[in-house]
C-alpha positions in Angstrom: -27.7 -15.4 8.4 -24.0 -17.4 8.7 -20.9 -15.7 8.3 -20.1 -17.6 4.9 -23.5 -16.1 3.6 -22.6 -12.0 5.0 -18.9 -12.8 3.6 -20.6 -13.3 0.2 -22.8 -10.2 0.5 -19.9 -8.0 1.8 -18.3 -9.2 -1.1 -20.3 -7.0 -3.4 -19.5 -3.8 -3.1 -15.8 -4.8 -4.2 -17.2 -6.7 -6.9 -19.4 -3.4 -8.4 -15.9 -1.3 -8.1 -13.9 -3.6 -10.0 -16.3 -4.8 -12.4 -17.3 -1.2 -13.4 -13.4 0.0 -13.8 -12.4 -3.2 -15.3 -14.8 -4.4 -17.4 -17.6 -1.4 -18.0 -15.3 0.8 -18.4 -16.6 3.2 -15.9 -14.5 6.2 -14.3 -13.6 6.3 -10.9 -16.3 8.5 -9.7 -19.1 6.4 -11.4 -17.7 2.7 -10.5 -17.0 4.4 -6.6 -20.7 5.8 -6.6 -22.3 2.3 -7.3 -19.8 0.6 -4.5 -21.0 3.1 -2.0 -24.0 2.9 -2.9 -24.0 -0.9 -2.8 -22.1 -0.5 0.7 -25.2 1.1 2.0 -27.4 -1.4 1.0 -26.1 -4.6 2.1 -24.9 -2.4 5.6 -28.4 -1.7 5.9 -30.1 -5.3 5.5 -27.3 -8.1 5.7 -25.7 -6.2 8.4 -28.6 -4.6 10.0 -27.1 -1.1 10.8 -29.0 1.9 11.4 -29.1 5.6 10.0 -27.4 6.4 12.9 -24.3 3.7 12.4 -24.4 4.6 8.8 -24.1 8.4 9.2 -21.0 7.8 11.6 -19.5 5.5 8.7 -20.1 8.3 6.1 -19.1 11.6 7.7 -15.8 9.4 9.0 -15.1 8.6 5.0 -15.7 12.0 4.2 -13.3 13.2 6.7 -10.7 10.4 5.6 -11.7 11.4 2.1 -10.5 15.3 2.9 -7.5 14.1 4.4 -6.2 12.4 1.2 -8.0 15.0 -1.3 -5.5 17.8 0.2 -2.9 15.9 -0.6 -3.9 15.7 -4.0 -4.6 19.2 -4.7 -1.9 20.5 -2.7 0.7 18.2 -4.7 -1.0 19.1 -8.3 -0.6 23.2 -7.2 3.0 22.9 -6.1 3.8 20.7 -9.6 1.9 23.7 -11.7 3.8 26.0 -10.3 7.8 24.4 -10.2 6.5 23.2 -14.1 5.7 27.3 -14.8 8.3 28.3 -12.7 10.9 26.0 -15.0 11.6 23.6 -12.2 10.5 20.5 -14.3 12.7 21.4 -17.1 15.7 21.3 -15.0 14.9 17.9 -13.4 14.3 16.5 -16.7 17.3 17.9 -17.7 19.4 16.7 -14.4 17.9 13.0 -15.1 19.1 13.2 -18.5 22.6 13.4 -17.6 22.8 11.0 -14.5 20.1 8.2 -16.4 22.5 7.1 -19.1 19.2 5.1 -20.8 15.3 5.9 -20.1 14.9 2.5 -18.3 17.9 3.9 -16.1 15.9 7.0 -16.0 12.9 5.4 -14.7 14.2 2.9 -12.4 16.4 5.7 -10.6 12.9 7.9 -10.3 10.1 5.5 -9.8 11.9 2.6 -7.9 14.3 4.0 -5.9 13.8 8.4 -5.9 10.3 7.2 -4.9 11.6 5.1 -1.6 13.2 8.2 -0.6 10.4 10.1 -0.9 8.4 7.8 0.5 10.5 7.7 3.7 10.2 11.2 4.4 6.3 12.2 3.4 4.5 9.7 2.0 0.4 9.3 1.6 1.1 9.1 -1.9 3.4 12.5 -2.8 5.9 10.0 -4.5 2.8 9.4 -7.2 1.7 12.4 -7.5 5.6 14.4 -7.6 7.0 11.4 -10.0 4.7 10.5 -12.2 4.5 14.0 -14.1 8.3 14.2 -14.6 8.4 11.3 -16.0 5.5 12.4 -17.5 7.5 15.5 -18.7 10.3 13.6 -20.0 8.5 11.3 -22.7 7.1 8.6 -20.9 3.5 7.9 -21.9 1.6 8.7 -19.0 -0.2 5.5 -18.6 3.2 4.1 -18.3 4.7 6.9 -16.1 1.9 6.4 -13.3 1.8 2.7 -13.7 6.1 2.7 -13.5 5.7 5.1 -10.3 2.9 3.4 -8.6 4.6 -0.3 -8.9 7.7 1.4 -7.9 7.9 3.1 -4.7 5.1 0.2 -3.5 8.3 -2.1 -1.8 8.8 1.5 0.5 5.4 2.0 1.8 6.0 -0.7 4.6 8.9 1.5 6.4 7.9 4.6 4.6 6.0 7.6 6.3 8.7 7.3 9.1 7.8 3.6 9.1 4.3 4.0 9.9 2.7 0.9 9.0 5.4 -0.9 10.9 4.7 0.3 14.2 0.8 -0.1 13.1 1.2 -3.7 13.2 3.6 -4.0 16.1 1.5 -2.0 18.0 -1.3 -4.0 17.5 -0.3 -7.4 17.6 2.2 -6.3 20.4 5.3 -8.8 18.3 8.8 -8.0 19.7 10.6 -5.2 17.7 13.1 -6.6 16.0 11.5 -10.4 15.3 8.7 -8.7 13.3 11.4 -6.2 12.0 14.0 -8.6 10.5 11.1 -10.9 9.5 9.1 -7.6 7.1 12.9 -6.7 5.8 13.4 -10.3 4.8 10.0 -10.8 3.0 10.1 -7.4 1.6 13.1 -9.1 -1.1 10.6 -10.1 -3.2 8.6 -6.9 -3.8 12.3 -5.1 -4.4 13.4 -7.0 -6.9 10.1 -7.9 -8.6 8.7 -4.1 -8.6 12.3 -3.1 -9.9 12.4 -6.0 -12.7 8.5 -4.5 -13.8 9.7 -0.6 -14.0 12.3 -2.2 -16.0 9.6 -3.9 -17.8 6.8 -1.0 -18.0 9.9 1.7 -19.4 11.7 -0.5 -22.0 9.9 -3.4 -22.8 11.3 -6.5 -23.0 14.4 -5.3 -24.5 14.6 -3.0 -21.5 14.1 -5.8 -19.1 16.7 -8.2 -20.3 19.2 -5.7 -21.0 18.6 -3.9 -17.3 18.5 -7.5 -15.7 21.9 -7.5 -14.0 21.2 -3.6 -13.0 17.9 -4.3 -10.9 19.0 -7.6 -9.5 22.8 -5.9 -8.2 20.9 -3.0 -6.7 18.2 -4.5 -5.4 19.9 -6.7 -3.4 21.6 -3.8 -2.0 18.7 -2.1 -1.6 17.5 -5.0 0.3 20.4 -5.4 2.0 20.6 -2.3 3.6 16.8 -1.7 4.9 17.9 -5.2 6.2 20.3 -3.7 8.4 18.9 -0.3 8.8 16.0 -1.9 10.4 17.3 -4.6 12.6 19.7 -2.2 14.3 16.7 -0.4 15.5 16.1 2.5 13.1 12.9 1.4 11.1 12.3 5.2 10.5 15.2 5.4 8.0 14.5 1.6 5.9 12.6 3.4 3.0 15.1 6.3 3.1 18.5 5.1 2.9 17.4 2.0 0.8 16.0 4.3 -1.6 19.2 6.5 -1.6 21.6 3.6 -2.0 19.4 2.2 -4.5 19.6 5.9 -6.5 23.8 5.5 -6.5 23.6 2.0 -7.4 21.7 2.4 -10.4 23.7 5.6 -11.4 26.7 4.1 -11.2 25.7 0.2 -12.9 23.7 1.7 -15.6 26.3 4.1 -17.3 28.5 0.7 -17.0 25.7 -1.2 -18.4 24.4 1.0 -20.8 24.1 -0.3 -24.1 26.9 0.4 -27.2 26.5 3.8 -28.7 23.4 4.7 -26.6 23.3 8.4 -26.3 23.2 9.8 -22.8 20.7 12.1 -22.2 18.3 10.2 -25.1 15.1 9.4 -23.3 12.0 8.4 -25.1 11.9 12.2 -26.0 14.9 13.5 -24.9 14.9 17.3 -23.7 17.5 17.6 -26.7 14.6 16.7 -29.1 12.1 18.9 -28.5 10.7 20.6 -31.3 10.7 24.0 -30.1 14.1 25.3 -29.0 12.1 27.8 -26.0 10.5 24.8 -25.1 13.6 23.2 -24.1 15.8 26.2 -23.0 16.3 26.0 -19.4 16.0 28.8 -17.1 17.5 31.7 -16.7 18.1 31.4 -12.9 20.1 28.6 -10.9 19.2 25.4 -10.6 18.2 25.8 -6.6 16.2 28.6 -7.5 13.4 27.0 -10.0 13.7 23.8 -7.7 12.9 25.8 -4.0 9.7 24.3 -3.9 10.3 21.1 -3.9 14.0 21.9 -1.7 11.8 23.8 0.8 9.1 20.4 0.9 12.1 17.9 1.4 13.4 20.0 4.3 10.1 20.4 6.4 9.3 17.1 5.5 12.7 16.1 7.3 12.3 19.0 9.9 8.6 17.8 11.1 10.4 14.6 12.0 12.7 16.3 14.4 11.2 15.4 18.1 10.8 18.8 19.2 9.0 20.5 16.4 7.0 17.5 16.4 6.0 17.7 19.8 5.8 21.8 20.2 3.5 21.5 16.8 1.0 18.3 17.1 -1.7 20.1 18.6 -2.2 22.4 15.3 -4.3 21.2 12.6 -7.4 20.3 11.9 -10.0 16.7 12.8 -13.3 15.7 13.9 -14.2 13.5 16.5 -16.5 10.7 16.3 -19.2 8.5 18.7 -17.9 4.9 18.9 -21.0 2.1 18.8 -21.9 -1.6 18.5 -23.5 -2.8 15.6 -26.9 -5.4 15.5 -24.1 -7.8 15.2 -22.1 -7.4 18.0 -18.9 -5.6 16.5 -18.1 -2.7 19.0 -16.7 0.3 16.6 -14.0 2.5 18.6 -14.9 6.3 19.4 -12.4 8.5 17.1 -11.1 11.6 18.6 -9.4 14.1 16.1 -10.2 11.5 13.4 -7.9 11.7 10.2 -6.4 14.7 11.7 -4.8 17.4 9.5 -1.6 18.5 11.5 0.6 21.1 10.5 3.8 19.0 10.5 2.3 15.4 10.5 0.2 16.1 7.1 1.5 16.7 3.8 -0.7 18.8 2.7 0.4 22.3 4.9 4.2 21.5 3.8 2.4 21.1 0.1 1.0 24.7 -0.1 3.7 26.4 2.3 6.6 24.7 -0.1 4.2 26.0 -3.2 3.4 29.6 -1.4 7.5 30.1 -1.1 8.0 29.1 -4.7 5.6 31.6 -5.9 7.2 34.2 -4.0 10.8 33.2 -5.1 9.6 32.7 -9.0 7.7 36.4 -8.4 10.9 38.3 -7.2 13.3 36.3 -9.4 11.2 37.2 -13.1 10.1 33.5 -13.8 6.7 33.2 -13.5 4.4 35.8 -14.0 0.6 36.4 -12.8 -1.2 35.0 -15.8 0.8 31.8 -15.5 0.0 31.6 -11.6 -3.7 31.8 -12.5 -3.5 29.0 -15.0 -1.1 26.8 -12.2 -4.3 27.7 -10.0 -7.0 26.8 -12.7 -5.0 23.4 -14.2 -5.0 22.4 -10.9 -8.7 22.8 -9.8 -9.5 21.1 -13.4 -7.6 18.5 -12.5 -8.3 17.9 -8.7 -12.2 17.9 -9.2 -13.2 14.4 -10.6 -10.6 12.9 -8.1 -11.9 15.0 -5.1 -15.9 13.2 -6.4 -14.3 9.7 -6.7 -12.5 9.8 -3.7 -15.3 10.5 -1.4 -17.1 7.8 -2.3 -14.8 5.3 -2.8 -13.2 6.1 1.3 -17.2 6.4 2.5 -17.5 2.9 0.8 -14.9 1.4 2.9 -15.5 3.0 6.2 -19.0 1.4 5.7 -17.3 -1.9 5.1 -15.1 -1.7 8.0 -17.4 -0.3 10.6 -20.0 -3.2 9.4 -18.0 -6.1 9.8 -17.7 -6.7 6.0 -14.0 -6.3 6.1 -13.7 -8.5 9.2 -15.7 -11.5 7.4 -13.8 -11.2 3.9 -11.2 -11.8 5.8 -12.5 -14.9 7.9 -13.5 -16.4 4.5 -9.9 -16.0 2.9 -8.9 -17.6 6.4 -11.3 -20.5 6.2 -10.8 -21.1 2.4 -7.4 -21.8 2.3 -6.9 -23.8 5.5 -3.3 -24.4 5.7 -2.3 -23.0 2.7 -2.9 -19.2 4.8 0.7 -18.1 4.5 -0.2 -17.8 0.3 -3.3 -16.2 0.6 -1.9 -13.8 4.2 0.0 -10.8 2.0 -3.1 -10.8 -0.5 -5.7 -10.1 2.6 -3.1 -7.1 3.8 -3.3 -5.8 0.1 -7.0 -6.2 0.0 -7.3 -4.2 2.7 -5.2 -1.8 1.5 -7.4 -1.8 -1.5 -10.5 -1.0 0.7 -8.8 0.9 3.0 -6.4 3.2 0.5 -3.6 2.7 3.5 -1.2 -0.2 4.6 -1.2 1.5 8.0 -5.1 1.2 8.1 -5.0 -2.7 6.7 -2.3 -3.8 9.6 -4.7 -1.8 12.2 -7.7 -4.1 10.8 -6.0 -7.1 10.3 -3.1 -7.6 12.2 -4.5 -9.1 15.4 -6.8 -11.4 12.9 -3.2 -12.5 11.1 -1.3 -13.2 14.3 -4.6 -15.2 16.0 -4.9 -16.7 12.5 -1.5 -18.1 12.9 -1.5 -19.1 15.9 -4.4 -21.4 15.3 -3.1 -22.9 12.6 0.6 -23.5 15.1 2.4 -21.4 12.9 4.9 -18.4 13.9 2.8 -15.3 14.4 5.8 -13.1 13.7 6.2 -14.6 9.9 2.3 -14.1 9.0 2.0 -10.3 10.3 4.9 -9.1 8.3 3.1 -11.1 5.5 0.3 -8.9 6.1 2.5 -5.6 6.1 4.6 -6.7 3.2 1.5 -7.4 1.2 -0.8 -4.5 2.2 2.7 -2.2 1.3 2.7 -3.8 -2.4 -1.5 -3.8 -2.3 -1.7 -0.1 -1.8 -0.7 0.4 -5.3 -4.4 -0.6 -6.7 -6.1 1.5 -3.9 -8.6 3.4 -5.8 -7.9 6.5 -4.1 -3.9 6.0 -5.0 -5.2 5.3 -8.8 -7.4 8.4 -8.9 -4.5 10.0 -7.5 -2.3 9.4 -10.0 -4.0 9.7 -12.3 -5.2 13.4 -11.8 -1.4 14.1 -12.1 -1.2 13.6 -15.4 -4.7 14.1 -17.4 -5.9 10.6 -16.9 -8.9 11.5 -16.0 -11.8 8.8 -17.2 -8.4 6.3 -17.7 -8.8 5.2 -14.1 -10.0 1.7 -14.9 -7.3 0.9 -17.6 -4.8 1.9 -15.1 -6.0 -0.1 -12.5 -5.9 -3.2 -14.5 -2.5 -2.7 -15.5 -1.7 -1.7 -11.9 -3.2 -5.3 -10.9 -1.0 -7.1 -13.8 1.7 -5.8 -11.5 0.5 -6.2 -8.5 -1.1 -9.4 -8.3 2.2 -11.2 -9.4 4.3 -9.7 -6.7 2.0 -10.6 -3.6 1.4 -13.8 -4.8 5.3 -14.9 -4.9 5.7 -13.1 -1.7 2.7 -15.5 -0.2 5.1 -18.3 -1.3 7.8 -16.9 0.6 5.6 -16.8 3.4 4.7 -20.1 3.0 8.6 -21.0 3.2 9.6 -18.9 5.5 6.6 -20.5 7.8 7.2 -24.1 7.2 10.7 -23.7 8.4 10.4 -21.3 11.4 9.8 -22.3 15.4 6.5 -21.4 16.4 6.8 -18.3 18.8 3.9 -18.0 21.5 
């Protein structure tokens, strides 16, 4: 069988996912079951692997699969319980006052609150802290995960302590600050774009055009900044600071901007609106004392970071090891040793439940929460946890078939050979499909970096420009990631919406990698070939 006839088959089980969300309607869990299930089959005939190969692929998703479901439920518990606790309330309230307009609102939480979040933790808390506040505060929640997803998806390159960064300069072995300078000037495009659609996805088109001026001014700071923030050698902090000059920028423009006799404070249902006054009557406690939670997350979050702690704590946590083989087909699969490993400072999950453990004890001694409401924090967040725990497995067992097949690796020699020249267009859409597949921009430089930066060279074009193609577009692809959708969708009662929000996640999406492929393609035919 030829490579072009295998890239057709190990097309398929992408093609069952996103017909069944998109066009059957299926959930999550039903659309991931028939990809796995697809996965299986054409890994077993078109690919030839064995029972032995396969098992490997599966118990690896299924670790990979626990790694990201822990994050899910351990974000959902610690929500529950800052929500019972009163926490929300006073964010809601705190946003009212510093938003000016809901658009303001929303592009100070999901575009630039999420880059700071995204700097410090990552693997999706951003989605699943966000989108219920703006949940909370009277977005519809299609829009609010939607709005959060699109926005914090410019971060994800030098978020996570700029993890996917050094995933691709490690493995294409580009100098530092070439591939560096090279990400921060691509990653323009997804700023401004993903800000213009949060404009977009909040107001309308009203919203858009009348918040024009405010996304444009601080996304070129934004951009700016991450500019120099990375170029000077401190990739860790690109997400971060970006995001927390973007925050100031937008405070400070939209209250300038904001339109004649707009009410501050009036969101699309505005904590002053409520119906019920005890609804809306904040806490009777300090602000820092309903917020601990999330206080005490943002600080170990920053503290894991610190070299020592780091170092004195990365042998405690939790990860299976793994046999490495070659396939019928010649692709030699890599042992894994503490595969998708849970650490105590390195995942988010064990800052989740310690940051939720401390608020419960805080709440309990201060008179704000009181048993019964802990129990139904506990039980919302087991209801809705489950269906994404079932979709999640099979979606990550699906791609860790496809990966450790070769299917990945020859969807990605087709997109090469189909568009010839024209590569740099088509190079961010391969990092954001795998991405998709993968759930991680980290995970799609690690399996197509090297292919990008051999890719280029082949075609005598600058190596450096194609892989942060690859990372910019796998940054903006994670957004559609079926695990990220489930994800955000659990947050906020969604479940069984999945496929709705994955096509207006693609709406988004789609647009943004595509005009950053023509930047590529720009940026390539003008630059000196490096070798």
């Amino acid at each position: 069988m030829t490579g072009g006839i295998r890239a057709v088959f190990a097309s398929l089980p992408l093609l069952v996912v996103l017909a069944g969300m998109l066009s059957l309607g299926w959930n999550a869990s039903k659309a991931g079951a028939a990809g796995w299930v697809t996965a299986m089959g054409v890994a077993a005939t078109a690919y030839c692997l064995n029972l032995s190969n396969l098992a490997i692929a599966n118990a690896k998703g299924m670790s990979l699969a626990v790694f990201i479901i822990t994050i899910i439920w351990g974000a959902s518990l610690l929500y529950n319980i800052v929500r019972g606790g009163g926490g929300v309330r006073v964010i809601s309230r705190g946003v009212s006052l510093l938003g000016g307009t809901p658009v303001a609102e929303a592009l100070i939480l999901a575009w630039c609150f999420t880059g700071v979040m995204q700097g410090i933790g990552g693997f999706g808390v951003p989605v699943v802290v966000i989108s219920p506040i703006l949940a909370e505060r009277g977005f519809p929640p299609l829009a609010a995960v939607t709005a959060t997803l699109l926005g914090h998806s410019w971060s994800i390159n030098f978020g996570s302590m700029a993890t996917s960064y050094w995933a691709i300069q490690l493995v294409t072995g580009l100098p530092k600050t070439a591939l560096a300078h090279q990400s921060a000037v691509m990653a323009v495009v997804p700023i401004l774009l993903t800000g213009l659609g949060v404009a977009y996805i909040a107001g309308g088109r009203r919203g858009l055009l009348e918040n024009t001026v405010v996304v444009v001014v601080t996304g070129s700071a934004m951009a700016l900044t991450q500019w120099a923030v990375v170029t000077n050698g401190v990739p860790e902090g690109g997400a971060i600071i970006s995001g927390a000059v973007g925050c100031l920028t937008v405070f400070l423009l939209s209250n300038l901007c904001a339109p004649r006799g707009w009410r501050r404070g009036a969101g699309p249902q505005a904590v002053d609106g409520c119906a019920a006054a005890e609804a809306c009557a904040l806490p009777a406690a300090p602000w820092w004392v309903t917020l601990a939670p999330y206080l005490a997350m943002v600080v170990m979050l920053v503290m894991a970071q610190v070299p020592a702690v780091k170092t004195g704590l990365k042998s405690f946590g939790w990860g299976l090891s793994y046999p490495g083989y070659t396939t019928p087909l010649g692709l030699v699969v890599k042992p894994e040793v503490r595969y998708s490993w849970i650490g105590l400072v390195s995942h988010p999950a064990p800052v989740l439940l310690i940051a939720t453990a401390l608020g419960v004890a805080i709440y309990r001694a201060c008179g704000l929460m009181t048993p019964d409401a802990i129990r139904q924090a506990w039980n919302d967040s087991l209801r809705q946890c489950l269906p994404a725990a079932l979709s999640t497995a099979f979606l990550v067992m699906m791609a860790l078939i496809m990966n450790d097949s070769g299917m990945t690796t020859d969807l990605a020699v087709a997109f090469a050979w189909l568009s010839g020249r024209f590569f740099p267009v088509i190079s961010p859409l391969l990092g954001g499909l795998g991405s998709f597949l993968s759930g991680s921009n980290a995970s799609s430089n690690v399996l197509f970096g090297k292919f990008q930066v051999e890719t280029a060279r082949a075609l005598g074009m600058d190596p450096v420009v194609l892989a942060a193609a690859q990372t910019v577009g796998g940054s903006v692809g994670s957004l559609v990631a079926p695990s990220k959708i489930v994800l955000g969708a659990a947050t906020v009662g969604l479940e069984g919406c999945e496929g709705r929000l994955m096509r207006d996640a693609l709406l988004y999406s789609v647009p943004v990698i595509v005009a950053t492929g023509v930047l590529c393609m720009i940026i390539a035919s003008r630059t000196v070939v490096v070798r």
